[in-house]
N, C-alpha and C positions, 0 to 999 in steps of 0.2 A: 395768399391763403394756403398755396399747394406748400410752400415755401415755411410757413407756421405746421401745421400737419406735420411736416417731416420731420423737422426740429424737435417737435412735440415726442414723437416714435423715439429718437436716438436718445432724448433724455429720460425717458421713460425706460426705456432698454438699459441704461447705464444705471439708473438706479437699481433698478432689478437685480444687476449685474453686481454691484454695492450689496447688496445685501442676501446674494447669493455666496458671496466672497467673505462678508460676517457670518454666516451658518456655517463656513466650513473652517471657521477660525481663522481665515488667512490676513495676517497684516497689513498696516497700513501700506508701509511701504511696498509692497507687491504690485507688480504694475499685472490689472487685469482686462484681458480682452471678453467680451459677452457676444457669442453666436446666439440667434434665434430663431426659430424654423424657418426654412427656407434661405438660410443662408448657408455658408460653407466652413465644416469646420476647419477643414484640410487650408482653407484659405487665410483665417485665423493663426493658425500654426504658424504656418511661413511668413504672417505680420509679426509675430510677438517677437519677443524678445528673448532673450536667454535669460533663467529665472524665472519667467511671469508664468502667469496661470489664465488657461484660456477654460471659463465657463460658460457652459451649454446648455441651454433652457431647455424642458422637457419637451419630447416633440421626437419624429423619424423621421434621421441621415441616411440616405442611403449616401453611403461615399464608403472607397476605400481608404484608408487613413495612411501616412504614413509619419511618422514622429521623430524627427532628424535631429532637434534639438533640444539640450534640457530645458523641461519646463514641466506644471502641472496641468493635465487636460481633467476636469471635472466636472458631473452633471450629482445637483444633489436633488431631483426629479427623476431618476434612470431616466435619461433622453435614449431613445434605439440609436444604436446606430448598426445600420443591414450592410452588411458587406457584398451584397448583389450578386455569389458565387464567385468573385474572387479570389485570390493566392488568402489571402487576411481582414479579416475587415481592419485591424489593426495592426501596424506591424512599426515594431518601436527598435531604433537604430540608432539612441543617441544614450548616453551614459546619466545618470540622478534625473531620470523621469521618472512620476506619477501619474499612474491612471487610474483613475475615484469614478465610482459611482452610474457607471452605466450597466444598458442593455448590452450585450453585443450579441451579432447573432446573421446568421446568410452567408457565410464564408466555407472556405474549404479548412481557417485555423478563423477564429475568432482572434487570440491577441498574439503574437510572434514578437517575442523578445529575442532577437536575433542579434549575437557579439557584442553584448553589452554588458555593463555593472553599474551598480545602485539605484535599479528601478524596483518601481513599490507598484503593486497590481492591489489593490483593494476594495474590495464593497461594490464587484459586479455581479452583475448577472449575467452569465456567459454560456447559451443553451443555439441547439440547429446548427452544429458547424459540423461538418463530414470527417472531417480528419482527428480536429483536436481543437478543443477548446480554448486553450495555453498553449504554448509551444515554446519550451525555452531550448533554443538551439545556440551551441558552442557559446554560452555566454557563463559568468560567475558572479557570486554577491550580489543575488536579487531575491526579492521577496516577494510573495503570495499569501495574502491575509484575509480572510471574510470573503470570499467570492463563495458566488453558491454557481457552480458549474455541473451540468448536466442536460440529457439526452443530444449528447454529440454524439453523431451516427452517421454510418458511410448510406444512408436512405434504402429506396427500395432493391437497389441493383446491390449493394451490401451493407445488408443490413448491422450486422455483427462484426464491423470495422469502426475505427474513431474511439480517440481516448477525451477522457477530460483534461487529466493535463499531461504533457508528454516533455522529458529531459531529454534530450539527444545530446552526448560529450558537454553535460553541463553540470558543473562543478561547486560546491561552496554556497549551494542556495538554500533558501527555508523556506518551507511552504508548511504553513498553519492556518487551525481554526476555519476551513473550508467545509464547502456541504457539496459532496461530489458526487449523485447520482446518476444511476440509469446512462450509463455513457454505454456506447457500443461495444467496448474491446476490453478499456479498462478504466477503474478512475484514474489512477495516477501510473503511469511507465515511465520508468528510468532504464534507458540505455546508454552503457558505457560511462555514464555518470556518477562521481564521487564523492563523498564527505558533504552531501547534503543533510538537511532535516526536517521531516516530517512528522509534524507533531500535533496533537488535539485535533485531527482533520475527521468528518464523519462521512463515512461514505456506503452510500446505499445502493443495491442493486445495480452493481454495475457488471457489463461483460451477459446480461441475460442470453440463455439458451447456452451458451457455452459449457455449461455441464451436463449437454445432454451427448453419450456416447464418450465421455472421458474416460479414459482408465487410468491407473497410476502406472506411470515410468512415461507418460504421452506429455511430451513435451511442449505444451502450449502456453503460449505469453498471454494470459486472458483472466482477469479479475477484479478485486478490488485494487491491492497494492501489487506492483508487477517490479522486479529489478533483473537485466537483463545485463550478465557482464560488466555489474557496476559496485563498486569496492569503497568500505569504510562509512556509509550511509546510515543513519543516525532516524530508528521509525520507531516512537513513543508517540504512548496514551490516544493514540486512534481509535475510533468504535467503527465497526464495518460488521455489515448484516447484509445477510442473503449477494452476496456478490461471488460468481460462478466462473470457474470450476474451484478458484484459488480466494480466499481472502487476502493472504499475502501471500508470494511466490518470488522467491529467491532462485535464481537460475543463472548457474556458471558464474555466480558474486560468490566475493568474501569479506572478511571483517565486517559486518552489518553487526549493528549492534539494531535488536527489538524488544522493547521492552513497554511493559503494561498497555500492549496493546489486547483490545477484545472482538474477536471472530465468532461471528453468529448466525442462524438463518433467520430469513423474518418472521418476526411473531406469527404465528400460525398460518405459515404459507404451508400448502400440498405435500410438498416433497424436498424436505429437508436438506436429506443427501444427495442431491445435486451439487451440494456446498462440498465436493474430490475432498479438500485440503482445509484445514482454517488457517496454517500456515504451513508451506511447502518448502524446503530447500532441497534443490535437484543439481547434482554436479555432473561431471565426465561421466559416461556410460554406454551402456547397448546404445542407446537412441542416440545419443551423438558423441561417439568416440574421439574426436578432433577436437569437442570444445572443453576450455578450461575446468581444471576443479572450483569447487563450492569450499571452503577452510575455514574455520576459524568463524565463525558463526556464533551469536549468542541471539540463545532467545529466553528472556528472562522476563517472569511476573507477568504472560500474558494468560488471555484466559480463552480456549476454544473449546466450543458448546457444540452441539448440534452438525457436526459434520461426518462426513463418512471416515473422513480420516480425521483428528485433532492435530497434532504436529508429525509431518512426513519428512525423514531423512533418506535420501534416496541418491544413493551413488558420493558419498561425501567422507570428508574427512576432516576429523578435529573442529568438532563443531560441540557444541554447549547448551543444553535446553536444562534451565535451571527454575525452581517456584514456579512453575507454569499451575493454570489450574486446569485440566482438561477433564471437560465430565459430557456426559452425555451421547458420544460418538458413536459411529462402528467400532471403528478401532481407536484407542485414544492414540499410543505413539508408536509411530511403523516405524521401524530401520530394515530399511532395504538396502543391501550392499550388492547386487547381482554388477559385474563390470567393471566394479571399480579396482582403481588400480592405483599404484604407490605414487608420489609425488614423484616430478619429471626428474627431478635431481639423481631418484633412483633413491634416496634415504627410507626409510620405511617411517609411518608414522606413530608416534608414541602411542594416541587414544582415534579412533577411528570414530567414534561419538559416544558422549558426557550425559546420562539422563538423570538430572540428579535433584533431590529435595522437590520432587513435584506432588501434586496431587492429581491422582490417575484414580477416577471412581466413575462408577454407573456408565462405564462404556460397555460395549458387546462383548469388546477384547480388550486388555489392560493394556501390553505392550507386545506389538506384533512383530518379529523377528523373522527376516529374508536373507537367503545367500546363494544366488539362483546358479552360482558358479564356484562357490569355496576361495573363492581369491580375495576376501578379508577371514584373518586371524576372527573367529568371534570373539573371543576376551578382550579383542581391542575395545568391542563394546561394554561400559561400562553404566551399570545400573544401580543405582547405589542410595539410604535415606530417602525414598519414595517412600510416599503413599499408596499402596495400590490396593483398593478395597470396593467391594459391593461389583466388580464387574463382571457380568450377567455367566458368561461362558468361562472365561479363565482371565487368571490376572498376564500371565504373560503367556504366550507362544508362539511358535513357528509357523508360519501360514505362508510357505512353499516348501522347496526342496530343502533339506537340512544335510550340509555335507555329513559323514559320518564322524561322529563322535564328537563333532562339533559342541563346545560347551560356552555360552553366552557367561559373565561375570555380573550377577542378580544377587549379590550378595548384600544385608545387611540395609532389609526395605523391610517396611510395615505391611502385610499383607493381610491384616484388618482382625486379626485374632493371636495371640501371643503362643498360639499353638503354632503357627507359620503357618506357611500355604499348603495346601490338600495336594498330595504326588500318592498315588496308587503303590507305589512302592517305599519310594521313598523318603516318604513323609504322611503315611497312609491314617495317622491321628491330627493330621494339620486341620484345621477349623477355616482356614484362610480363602483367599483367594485360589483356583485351581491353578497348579504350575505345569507345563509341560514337558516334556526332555530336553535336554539340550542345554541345562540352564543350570547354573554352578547355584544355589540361593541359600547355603547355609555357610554362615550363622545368617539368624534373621533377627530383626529387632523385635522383640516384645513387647513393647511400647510403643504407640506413633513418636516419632523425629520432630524437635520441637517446630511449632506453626505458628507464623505469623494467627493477625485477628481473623483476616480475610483469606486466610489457608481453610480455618476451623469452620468458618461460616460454611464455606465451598464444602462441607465432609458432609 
């Protein structure tokens, strides 16, 4: 009878296993192993096969996993699996794995794709790991798709540590269509990491308290999107709200290309401008003179709302902020040059930063202009077919020390009235925006600069 019973269980579990294996489309020919609580998935692993797919009924693993061989591990119930404060609950070391459909969660990383290529992370839930949620260290050619990752946190001893997902020297990857909240530090950090993509991912409230006591030029790795020394990174059509001090924060990268992303705080939170930055690029400077320049930079079609700063160029060179829409800020676009210094080569640089074809409206301050040391040319700065209209104090000025006779290149922007912008002296019939010294702005357009549909909307 014990003997019937058992039999009973195993084809009962196989069938399950059958038609857990038809829900997630996998073929006939797939050879599939089926764990059931209280069994072991790690033990499954090391049965299967190369190719097969080990499914896992709904139910909590505490095990730590490791995944040495291709195959697909999939749970379409999120089965937990608790990594009991170990290194990982999941930690994947073999090349063309899949990982579908779970919890993961009790680790110090939830999944570690560690020196690998062609693994696919998708359609988990990956929340409570201290360090990082993800971890793709030294690997290339993997993908991140549909996970919803968040409140990974370093707990009570550090609170304000732990990312959702984290690149360290990892290369050639794509991470999309994610939902990245509330993570401790940041949602997504790239260090030293290149020619990644980062695309349609939304990320909410990540990095909390971190914009409290920031100032600009404070060199802090903490927000939504974070890149840290990482060069030719590819970050489109992202929505990020309320994520502090930075939405996006470019530090000591170059070539990034960002484009039609939108930085925002959240819907009627408190205190808006805790949001520093909606997107930051910081290079060589006062605060770290040893680390590389920020170059070469575009940030084009995105849209930053509600921050204290909208786009921050801060210690950089030959960078490109083009169609952005920025409205609502403190300041919409800061250039801060205090430190900076010529490329190592010793060549000087052509354009020092590009602000060009934006819409800059209903901020505090249109375009805020620094040069805390005179060691950038200001003509290097060029400001050229904007927009800059309705903002509240002046469309552009100097908001620190202004070397003397220093004169910015403002020339040939729409300053919201065909009379040009209002200067006390000289332009003292202007309608426009108020302009301050310092600032070359004639001629000026008399007409707005043609606008896309989504330019005009934004006016």
């Amino acid at each position: 009878m014990r003997f019937i019973e058992g039999s009973m269980q195993k084809i009962l579990c196989c069938v399950a296993s059958l038609s857990l294996a038809a829900a997630l489309g996998l073929g006939q020919g797939v050879s599939v192993i089926g764990v059931a609580p209280g069994e072991s998935i790690q033990a499954a692993i090391n049965a299967a096969p190369e190719g097969s797919t080990v499914l896992v009924r709904s139910g909590r693993y505490e095990e730590s996993l490791l995944v040495w061989k291709s195959l697909t591990l999939a749970s379409d119930e999120e089965a937990v699996i608790h990594g009991g404060g170990e290194e990982a609950a999941v930690t994947i070391r073999a090349d063309g794995v899949t990982l579908r459909g779970f919890q993961i969660q009790g680790a110090r990383v939830g999944v570690l794709v560690d020196g690998v290529t062609g693994v696919l992370v998708e359609t988990n839930t990956i929340s409570a790991n201290t360090m990082a949620g993800v971890y793709l260290r030294g690997c290339s050619g993997n993908r991140l798709y549909f996970n919803h990752v968040y409140k990974n946190a370093g707990g009570d001893s550090l609170p304000s540590s732990g990312y959702g997902i984290w690149l360290d020297s990892a290369h050639d990857n794509r991470i999309g269509e994610n939902h990245i909240a509330a993570n401790g530090r940041a949602g997504v950090c790239l260090e030293e990491s290149h020619r990644n993509n980062l695309s349609r991912n939304t990320l909410w409230g990540n990095a909390p308290g971190w914009g409290d006591n920031v100032d600009v030029g404070c060199l802090v790795a903490a927000g939504g999107i974070v890149l840290i020394r990482s060069d030719e990174n590819v970050l489109e059509d992202n929505a990020l709200a309320g994520n502090t001090p930075y939405g996006i924060e470019l530090l000591w990268s170059s070539s990034n290309h960002l484009t039609r992303n939108r930085v925002e705080p959240i819907s009627g939170e408190a205190n808006p401008m805790e949001l520093l930055a909606g997107i930051a690029i910081q290079g060589r400077g006062d605060y770290c003179p040893k680390g590389p320049h920020a170059t070469n930079n575009t940030v084009v079609g995105n849209v930053a709302a509600g921050c204290e700063i909208g786009i921050l160029l801060l210690n950089t060179w030959g960078n490109l902020a083009e169609a952005n829409t920025v409205v609502g800020n403190g300041i919409g676009v800061f250039l801060g040059c205090w430190f900076a210094v010529p490329p190592e080569d010793g060549s000087e640089p052509v354009v020092a930063s590009r602000v060009v074809s934006n819409v800059i409206t209903e901020n505090r301050l249109g375009i805020g202009i620094m040069d805390g040391e005179g060691l950038v040319v200001p003509k290097l700065i060029q400001i050229e077919r904007n927009v800059i209209a309705r903002n509240w104090e002046a469309g552009l000025g100097w908001t620190g020390w202004r070397p003397e006779q220093a004169m910015v290149d403002a020339r040939r922007n729409w300053w919201g009235d065909a009379s040009g912008p209002y200067h006390p002296e000289l332009n003292p019939q202007g309608k426009g925006d108020p302009i301050s010294d310092g600032a070359e702005f004639s001629p000026w357009l008399d007409t707005p600069p043609h606008l896309t549909l989504a330019e005009r909307l934004a006016m």
